[in-house]
C-alpha positions in Angstrom: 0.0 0.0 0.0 1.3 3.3 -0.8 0.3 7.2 0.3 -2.2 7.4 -2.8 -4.2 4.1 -1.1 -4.7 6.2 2.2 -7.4 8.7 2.4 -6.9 12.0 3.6 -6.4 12.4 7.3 -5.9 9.1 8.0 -2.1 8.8 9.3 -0.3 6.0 8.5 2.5 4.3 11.0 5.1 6.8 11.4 3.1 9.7 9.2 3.4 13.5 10.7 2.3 16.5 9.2 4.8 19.2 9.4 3.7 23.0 9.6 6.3 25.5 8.9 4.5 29.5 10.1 5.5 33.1 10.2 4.0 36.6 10.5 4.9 39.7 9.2 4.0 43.2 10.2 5.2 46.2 8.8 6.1 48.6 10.5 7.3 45.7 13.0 6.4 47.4 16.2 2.7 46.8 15.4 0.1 49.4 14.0 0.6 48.6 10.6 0.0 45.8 8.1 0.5 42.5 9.8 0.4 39.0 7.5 0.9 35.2 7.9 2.5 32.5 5.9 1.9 28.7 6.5 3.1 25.5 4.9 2.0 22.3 5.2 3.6 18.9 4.6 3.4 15.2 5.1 0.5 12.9 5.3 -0.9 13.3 1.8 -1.0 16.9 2.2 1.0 20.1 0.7 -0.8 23.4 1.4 0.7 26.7 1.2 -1.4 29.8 2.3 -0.8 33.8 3.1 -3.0 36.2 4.3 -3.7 39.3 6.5 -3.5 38.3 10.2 -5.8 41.1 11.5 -7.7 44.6 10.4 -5.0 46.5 8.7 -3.6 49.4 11.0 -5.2 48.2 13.7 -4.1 47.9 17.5 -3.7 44.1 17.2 -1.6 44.5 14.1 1.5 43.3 15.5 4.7 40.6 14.8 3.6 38.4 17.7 -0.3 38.6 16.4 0.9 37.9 12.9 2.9 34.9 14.4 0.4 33.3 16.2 -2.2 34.0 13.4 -0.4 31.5 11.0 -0.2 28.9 13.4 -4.0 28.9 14.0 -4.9 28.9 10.3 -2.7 26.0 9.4 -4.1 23.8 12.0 -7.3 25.1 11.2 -7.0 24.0 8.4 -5.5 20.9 8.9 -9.1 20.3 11.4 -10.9 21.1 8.4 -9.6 18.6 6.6 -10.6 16.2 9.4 -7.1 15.2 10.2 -5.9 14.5 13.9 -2.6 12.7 14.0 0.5 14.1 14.7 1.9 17.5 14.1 5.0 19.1 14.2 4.7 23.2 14.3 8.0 24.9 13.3 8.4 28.3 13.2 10.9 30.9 14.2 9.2 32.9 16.8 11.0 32.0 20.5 7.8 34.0 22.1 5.2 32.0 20.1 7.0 28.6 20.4 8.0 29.2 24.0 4.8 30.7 25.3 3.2 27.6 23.8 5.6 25.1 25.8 5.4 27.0 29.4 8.7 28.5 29.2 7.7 31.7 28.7 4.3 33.7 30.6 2.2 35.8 28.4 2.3 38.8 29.5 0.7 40.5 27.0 -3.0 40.9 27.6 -3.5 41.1 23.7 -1.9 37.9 23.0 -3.7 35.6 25.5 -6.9 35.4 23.5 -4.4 34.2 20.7 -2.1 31.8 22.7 -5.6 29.8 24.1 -7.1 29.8 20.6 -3.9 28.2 19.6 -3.7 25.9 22.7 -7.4 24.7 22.1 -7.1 24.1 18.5 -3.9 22.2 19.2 -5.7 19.5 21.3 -7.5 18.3 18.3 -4.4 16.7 17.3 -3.4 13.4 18.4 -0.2 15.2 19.6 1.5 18.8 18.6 5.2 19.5 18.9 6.0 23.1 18.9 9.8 23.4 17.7 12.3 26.5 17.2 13.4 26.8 14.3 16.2 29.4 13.0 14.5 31.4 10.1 16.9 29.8 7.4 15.0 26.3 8.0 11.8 28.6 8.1 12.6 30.4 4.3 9.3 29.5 2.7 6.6 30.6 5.4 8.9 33.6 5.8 8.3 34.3 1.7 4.6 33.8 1.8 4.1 36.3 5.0 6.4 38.7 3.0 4.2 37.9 0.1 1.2 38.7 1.7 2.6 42.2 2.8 3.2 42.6 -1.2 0.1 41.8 -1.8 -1.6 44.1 0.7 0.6 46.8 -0.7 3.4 47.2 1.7 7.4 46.4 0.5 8.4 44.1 3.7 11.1 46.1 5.2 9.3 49.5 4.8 6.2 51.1 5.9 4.4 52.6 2.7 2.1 51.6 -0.1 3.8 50.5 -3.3 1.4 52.5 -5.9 2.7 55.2 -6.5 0.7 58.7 -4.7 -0.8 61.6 -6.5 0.2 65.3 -5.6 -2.8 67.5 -6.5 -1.5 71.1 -7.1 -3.4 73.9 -7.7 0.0 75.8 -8.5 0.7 76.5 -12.6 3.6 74.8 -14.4 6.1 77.6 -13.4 5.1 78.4 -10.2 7.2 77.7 -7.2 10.0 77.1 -9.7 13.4 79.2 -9.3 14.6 81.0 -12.2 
């Protein structure tokens, strides 16, 4: 029997689902634009997705929100497709990945709303493994939370909307020029 025998969600001996997550938020102190990027792999399945985390320039709109946003959708997700083995969640953020493992309190009143939607959507998984990863081993959920920032108009690494803006003048072709 091979993969293509086994129906989704069904794990096989030894099948786990990897989840590789990041957030993005521009400008990165929160206020801004703040995205996600997930990918999923193993078990039959290869998912990517990228998206806006929250209400654009909202109070919420944070790195740490964005972080834990892309950890919910994937195993969302993964729920939705009516899977429940094991999962391994990698991602690069030591808050997220170490708030989720007791190391570290959350002290931020925002984030606890996030960190029990995470917990509670976790334990409808067989088991979860949340692991550190550097962001080299985390390149292509970094790209698709970049991405989304494209997408939503923002250059990652910048705080202002690609199109280019209009300047209205009412002032004639020579005026305010030097001569």
């Amino acid at each position: 029997m091979d993969d293509s025998d086994v129906p989704r969600g069904v794990t096989t001996l030894g099948s786990v689902v990897e989840v590789h997550f990041d957030g993005a938020c521009e400008p990165p102190k929160g206020g801004g634009v703040a995205t996600f990027g997930y990918r999923i792999e193993g078990a039959g399945y290869l998912r990517e997705e990228c998206g806006l985390a929250v209400r654009p320039y909202s109070e919420h709109a944070t790195n740490n929100v964005a972080e834990y946003v892309a950890a919910i959708r994937a195993l969302e997700w993964l729920v939705d497709q009516r899977y429940s083995g094991d999962v391994v969640l990698l991602g690069d953020s030591q808050l997220v990945i170490r708030q989720m493992l007791g190391e570290y309190r959350v002290r931020a009143v925002h984030l606890r709303a996030y960190q029990e939607r995470l917990r509670e959507v976790a334990h409808r998984f067989r088991r979860v493994e949340f692991r550190w990863v550097p962001r080299e081993e985390n390149q292509r959920a970094d790209a698709l939370s970049k991405q989304a920032l494209r997408q939503a108009g923002v250059m990652p690494g910048r705080h202002r909307p690609t199109e280019p803006r209009i300047v209205v003048s009412d002032a004639g072709p020579d005026e305010g020029r030097s001569r």
